[in-house]
C-alpha positions as CSV (number, residue, x, y, z in Angstrom):
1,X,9.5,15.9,8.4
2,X,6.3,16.8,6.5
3,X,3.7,19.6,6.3
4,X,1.6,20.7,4.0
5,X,-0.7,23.6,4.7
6,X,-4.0,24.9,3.5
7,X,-3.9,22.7,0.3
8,X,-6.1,23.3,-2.6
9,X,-6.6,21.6,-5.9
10,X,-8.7,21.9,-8.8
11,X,-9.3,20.9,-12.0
12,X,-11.3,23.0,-14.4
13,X,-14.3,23.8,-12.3
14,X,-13.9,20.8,-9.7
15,X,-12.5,21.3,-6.4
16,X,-10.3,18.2,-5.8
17,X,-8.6,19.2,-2.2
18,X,-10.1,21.6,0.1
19,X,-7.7,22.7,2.5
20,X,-5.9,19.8,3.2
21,X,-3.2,20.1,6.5
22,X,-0.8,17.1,7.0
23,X,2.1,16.7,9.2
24,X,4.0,13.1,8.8
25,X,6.6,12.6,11.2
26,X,9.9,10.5,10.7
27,X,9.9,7.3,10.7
28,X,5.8,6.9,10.4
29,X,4.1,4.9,8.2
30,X,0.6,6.6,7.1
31,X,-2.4,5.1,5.1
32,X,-4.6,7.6,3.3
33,X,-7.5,6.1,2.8
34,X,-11.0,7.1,0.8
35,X,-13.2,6.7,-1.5
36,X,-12.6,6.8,-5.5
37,X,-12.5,10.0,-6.1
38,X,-12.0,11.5,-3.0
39,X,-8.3,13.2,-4.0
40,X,-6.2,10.4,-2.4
41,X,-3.9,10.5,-4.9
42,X,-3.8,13.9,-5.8
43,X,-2.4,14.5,-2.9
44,X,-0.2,11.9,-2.6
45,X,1.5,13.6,-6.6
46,X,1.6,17.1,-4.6
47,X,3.0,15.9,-1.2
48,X,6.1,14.0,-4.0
49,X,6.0,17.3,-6.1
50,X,4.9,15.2,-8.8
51,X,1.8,18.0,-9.5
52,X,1.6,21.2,-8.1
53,X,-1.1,22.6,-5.6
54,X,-3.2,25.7,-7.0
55,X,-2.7,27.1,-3.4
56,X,-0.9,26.2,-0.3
57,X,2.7,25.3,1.0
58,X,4.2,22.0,1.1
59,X,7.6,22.0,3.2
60,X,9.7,18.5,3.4
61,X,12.8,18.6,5.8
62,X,12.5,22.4,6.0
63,X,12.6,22.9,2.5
64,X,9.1,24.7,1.0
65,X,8.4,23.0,-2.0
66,X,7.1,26.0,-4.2
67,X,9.7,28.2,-3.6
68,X,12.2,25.8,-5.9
69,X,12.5,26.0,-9.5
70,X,12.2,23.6,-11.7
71,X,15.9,22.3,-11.9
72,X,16.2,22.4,-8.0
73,X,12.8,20.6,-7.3
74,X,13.6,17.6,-10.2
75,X,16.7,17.4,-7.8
76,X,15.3,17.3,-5.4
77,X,12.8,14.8,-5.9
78,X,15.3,12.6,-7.3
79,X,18.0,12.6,-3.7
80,X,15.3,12.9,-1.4
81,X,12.1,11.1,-2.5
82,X,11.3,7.7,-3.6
83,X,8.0,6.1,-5.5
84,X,6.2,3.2,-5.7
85,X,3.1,2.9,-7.7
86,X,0.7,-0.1,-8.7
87,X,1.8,-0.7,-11.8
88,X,6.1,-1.1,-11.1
89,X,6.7,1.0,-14.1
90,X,10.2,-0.6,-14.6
91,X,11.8,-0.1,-18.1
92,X,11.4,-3.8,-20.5
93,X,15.1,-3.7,-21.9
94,X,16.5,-3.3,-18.5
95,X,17.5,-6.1,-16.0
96,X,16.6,-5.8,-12.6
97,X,20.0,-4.4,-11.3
98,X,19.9,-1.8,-14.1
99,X,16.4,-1.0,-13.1
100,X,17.2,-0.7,-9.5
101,X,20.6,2.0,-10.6
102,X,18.6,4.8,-13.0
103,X,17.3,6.9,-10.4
104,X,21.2,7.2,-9.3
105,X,22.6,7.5,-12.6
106,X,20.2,10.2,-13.2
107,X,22.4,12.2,-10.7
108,X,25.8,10.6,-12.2
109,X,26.4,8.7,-9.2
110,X,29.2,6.3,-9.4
111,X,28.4,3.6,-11.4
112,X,30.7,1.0,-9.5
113,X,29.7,2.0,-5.7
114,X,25.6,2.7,-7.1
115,X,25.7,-1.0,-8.9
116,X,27.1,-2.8,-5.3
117,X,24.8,-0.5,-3.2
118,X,21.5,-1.7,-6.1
119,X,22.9,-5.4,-5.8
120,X,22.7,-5.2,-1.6
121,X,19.5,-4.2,-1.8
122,X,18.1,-6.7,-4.4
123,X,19.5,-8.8,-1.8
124,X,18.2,-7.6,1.2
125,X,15.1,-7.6,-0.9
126,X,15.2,-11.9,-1.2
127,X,16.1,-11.1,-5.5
128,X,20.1,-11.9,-5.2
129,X,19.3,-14.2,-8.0
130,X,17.1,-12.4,-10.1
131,X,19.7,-9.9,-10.8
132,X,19.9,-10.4,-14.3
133,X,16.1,-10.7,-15.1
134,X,14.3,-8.7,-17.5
135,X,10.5,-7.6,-15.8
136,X,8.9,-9.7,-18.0
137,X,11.1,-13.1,-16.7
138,X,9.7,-12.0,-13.0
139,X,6.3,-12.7,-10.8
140,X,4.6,-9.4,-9.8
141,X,5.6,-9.4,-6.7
142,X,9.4,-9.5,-7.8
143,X,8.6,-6.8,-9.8
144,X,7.2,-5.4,-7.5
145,X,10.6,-6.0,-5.1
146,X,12.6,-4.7,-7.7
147,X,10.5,-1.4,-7.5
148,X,10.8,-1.1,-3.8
149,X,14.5,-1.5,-4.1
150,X,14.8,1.6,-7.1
151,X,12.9,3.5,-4.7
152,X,15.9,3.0,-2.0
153,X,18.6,3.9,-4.2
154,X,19.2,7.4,-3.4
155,X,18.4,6.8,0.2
156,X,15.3,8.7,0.0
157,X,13.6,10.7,3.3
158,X,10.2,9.4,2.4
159,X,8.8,6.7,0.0
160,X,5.6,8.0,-1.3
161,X,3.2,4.9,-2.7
162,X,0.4,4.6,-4.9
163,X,-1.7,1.7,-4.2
164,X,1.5,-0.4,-3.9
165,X,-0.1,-3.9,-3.5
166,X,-3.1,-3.1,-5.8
167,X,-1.9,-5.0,-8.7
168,X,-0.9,-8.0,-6.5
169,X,-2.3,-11.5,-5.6
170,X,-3.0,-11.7,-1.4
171,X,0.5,-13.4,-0.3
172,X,2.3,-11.1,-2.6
173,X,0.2,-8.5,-0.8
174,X,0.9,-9.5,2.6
175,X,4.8,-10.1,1.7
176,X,5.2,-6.2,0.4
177,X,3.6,-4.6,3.5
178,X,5.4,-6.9,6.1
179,X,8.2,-5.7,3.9
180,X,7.3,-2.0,4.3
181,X,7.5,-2.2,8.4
182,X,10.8,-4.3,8.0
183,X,12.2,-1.2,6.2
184,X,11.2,1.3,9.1
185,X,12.6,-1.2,11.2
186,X,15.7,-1.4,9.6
187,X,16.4,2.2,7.7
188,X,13.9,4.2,10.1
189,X,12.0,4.7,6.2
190,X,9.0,7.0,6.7
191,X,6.0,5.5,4.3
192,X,2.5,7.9,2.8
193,X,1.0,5.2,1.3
194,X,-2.5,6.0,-0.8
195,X,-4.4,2.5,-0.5
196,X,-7.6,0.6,-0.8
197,X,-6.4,-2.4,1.2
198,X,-7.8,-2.2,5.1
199,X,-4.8,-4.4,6.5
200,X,-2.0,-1.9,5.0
201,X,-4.1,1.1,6.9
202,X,-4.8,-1.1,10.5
203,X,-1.2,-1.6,10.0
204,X,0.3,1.8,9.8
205,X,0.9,4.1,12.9
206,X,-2.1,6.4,11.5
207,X,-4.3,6.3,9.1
208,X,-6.1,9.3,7.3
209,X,-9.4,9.2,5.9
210,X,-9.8,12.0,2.8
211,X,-13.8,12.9,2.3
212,X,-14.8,15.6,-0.1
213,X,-11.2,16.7,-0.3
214,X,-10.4,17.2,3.0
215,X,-9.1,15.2,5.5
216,X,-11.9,13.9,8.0
């Protein structure tokens, strides 16, 4: 579902990834794991098109990456690929349920069927009553719920995350990556998850170790 080939990165005169291959299959959940430092999350920004690699190709479901432009990739990235990152980055002055529906109306999806499909999964995701909640009026793991759930709005191919429980307490921790296996289960949702944490990575199918900006 995934490749990326012959990735290389650099910024200024330091040589973040060196060559970096990666296939991620559908359906997988993947840890990349490493040191500070070691270009985790630079490529986890290239593999979501959120940066661009100086060389290399990444294709996702047969589409290469570098050959869209700039209207077609924000497209695409917004239909086919979901985020979560450490800090939840939801907006103040919107409730939960409006939280959850941006990344659809983005792509003026209909606001009546993209409202009942965000309140379903607020509800799947154990926050039917939270609906109404600023951030600030929920724990950071319902935050961080309500971030998962905005990241399954457009019924992505692949959730990319960025340390997603690195900003939690341990049973908030633990709930969000039995929750990330209950989602594979469930939506066969394929995870690349950047983390620090050794029981996400001994719980994913595989995980990758980055050293020196290549994948050891």
């Amino acid at each position: 579902m995934i490749e990326a080939k012959d990735i290389h990165k650099y910024y200024e005169n330091l040589h973040v990834l060196r060559g970096v291959n990666l296939l991620v299959e559908r359906g997988e959940i993947i840890s990349i794991v490493g040191k500070s430092g070691a270009g985790k999350s630079t490529l986890l920004h290239i593999l979501g098109t959120l940066d661009d690699a100086d060389s290399g190709q990444v294709i996702i479901n047969g589409r290469n990456i570098q050959a869209m432009n700039k209207l077609d990739l924000a497209n695409f990235r917004n239909q086919e690929i979901g985020f979560i990152f450490q800090f939840h980055h939801l907006l103040p002055e919107f409730d939960a349920l409006e939280n959850v529906c941006i990344p659809a109306f983005i792509h003026n999806a209909d606001e009546s069927k993209t409202k009942s499909r965000a309140k379903e999964l607020l509800e799947y995701l154990g926050l039917g009553d939270r609906l109404d909640h600023r951030p600030g009026q929920l724990s950071g793991g319902e935050q961080q719920r309500v971030a998962v759930a905005r990241a399954l709005i457009n019924n992505p191919s692949v959730i990319f995350a960025d340390e997603p429980s690195g900003n939690l307490d341990t049973v908030s921790s633990s709930d969000l990556h039995d929750l990330m296996f209950k989602l594979r289960k469930d939506f066969q949702q394929t995870f690349v998850i950047v983390t620090h944490n050794p029981e996400l990575a001994e719980m994913s199918d595989r995980t990758l170790t980055i050293k020196d900006g290549q994948i050891v």
